[in-house]
N, C-alpha and C positions, 0 to 999 in steps of 0.2 A: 736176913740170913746170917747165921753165923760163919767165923773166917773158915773154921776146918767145912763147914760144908762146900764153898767153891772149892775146897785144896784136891780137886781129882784131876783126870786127863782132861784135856780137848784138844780139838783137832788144830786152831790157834790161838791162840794168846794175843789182843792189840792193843800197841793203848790207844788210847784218844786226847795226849796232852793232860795237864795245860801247858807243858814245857817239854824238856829233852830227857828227866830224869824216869818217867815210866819207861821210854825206849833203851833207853841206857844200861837201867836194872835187869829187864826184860831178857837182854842180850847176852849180860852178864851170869843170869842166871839161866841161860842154854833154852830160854822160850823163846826167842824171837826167830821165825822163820821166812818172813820176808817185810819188805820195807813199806810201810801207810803214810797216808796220804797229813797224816796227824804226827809223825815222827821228827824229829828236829824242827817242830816250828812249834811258836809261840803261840797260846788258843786259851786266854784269861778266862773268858764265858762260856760257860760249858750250855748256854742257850744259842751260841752261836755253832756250835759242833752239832746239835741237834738238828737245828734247821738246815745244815750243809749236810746232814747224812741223808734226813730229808730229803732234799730237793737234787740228790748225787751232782753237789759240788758244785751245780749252776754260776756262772761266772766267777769262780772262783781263783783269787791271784790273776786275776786278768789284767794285762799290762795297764790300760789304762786309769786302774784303781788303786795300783801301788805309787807309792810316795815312800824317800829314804826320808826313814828316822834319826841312825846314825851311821857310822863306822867304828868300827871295834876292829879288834883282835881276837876273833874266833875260828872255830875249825871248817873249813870247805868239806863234804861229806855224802858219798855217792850213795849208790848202790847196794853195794858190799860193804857198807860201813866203812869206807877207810879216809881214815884223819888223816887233814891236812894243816897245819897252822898258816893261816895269812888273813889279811886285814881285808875282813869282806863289810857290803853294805849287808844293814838292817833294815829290811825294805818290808811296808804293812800295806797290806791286803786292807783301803779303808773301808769297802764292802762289807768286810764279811768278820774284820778285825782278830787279823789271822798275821802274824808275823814269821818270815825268813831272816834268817841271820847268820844261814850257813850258807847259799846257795850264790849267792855273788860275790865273788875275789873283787879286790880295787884290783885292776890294774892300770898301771900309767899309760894314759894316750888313747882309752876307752871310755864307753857309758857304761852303769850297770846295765843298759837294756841291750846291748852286743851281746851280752850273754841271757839273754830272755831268750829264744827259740829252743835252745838247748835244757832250758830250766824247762819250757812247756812240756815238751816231750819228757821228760823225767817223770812229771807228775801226774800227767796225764796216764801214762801210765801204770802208776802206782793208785790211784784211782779205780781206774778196769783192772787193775787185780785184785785191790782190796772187795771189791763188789763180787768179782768171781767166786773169790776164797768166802767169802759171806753166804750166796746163795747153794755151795757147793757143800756147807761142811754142815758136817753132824751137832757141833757142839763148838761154842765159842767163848773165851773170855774173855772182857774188856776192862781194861783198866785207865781212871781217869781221873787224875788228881786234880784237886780242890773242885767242888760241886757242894753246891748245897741242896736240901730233901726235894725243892721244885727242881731243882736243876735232874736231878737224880730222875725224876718222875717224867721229863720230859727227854732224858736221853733217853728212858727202858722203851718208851712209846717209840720215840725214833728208830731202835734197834730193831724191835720188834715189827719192825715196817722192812724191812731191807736183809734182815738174816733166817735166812731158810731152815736150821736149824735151831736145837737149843741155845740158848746163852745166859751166863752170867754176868754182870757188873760190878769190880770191885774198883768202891770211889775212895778215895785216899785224902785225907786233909789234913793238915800239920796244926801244932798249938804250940806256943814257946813255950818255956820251963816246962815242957811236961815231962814226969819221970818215969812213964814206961805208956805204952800203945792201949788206947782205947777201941774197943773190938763190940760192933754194936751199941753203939753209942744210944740213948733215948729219943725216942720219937724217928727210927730208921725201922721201921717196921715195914719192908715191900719182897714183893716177890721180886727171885730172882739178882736182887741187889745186898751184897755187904758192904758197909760204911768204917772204917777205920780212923783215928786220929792218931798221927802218929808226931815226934818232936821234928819243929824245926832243925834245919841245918843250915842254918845262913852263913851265906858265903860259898858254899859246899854243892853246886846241880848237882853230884852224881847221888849225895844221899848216902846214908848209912848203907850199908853195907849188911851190917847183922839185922837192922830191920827187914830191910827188904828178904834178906834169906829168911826169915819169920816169916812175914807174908807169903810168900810164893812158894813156900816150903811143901814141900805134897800135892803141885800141880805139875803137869808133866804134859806133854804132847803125844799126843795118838800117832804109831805110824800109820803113813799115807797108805 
């Protein structure tokens, strides 16, 4: 597909990873209208997002599969999107190789799992809604950066299993030095899906700015 054909309404917009900067832009640019189960976490394989829309989520982030990677200085981040700065673990899902890095603050004189009940119920969920809003809507786009053409072919099948409605995929992958945005790229020939390359920004999750309003430029949300 080419870009201006996904650029219409639908009913939502999600991404699906592989990081924070598809929900970030998303929200930035007045699409995001409620929180997935794919939004602030880490999700490198886009063969792992398939088989988890697949199988809706089956042990997934289940306490006794996460292990801390590290701690950092990242933002804690609910609901309503509201940023917090403090020094959380980065804890990986080795299942399903799905990483948190917003969802557990250190604090002194705890574990990160004191605060595992309260993570469940969050995602949980965000979960049953993401599947609701999927079997409920007219028309859906999904956005999921870095995927390669199988990856690509095996998210459309996944989707196509789980949303009730139309959809689009628009996959997003980055190329250093490059001087302006690849828009169908060769050998992306599928229904339903547009392929973009767009420049790295390293250093930078939130991402251009002006690309992204490029991209997302002429896609809008249908009222309820």
């Amino acid at each position: 597909m080419r870009l201006e054909e996904i650029q219409q309404p639908y009913d939502y917009v999600i991404s699906l990873g592989a990081a924070c900067m598809p929900a970030f832009q998303l929200k930035m640019n007045n699409l995001r209208s409620f929180s997935g189960p794919f939004d602030w976490m880490g999700s490198p394989d886009a063969k792992d997002v398939a088989r988890l829309l697949r199988n809706r989520f089956d042990k997934f982030m289940l306490k006794e599969n996460m292990t801390i990677v590290e701690t950092a200085f990242h933002n804690t981040i609910d609901d309503n999107d509201n940023f917090v700065i403090s020094h959380t673990y980065m804890l990986k899902d080795e299942l399903n190789n799905i990483v948190s890095g917003h969802d557990f603050p250190v604090i002194p004189g705890k574990d990160w799992t004191d605060g595992y009940p309260e993570f469940r119920v969050k995602i949980d969920r965000r979960i049953n809604r993401f599947y609701d809003r999927l079997q409920n809507s007219r028309s859906c786009l999904f956005v999921r950066m870095s995927a390669s053409y199988e990856d690509a072919v095996e998210l459309r099948s996944a989707l196509a299993s789980v949303t009730g409605g139309q959809f689009n995929l628009l996959v997003i992958n980055t190329m250093p030095n490059l001087s302006e945005m690849i828009i169908s790229p060769a050998g992306w020939e599928l229904d339903n899906v547009c392929c973009v390359i767009i420049p790295e920004t390293p250093g930078n999750w939130r991402g251009d700015y002006n690309v992204w309003r490029q991209l997302l430029g002429g896609i809008t949300l249908l009222k309820p």
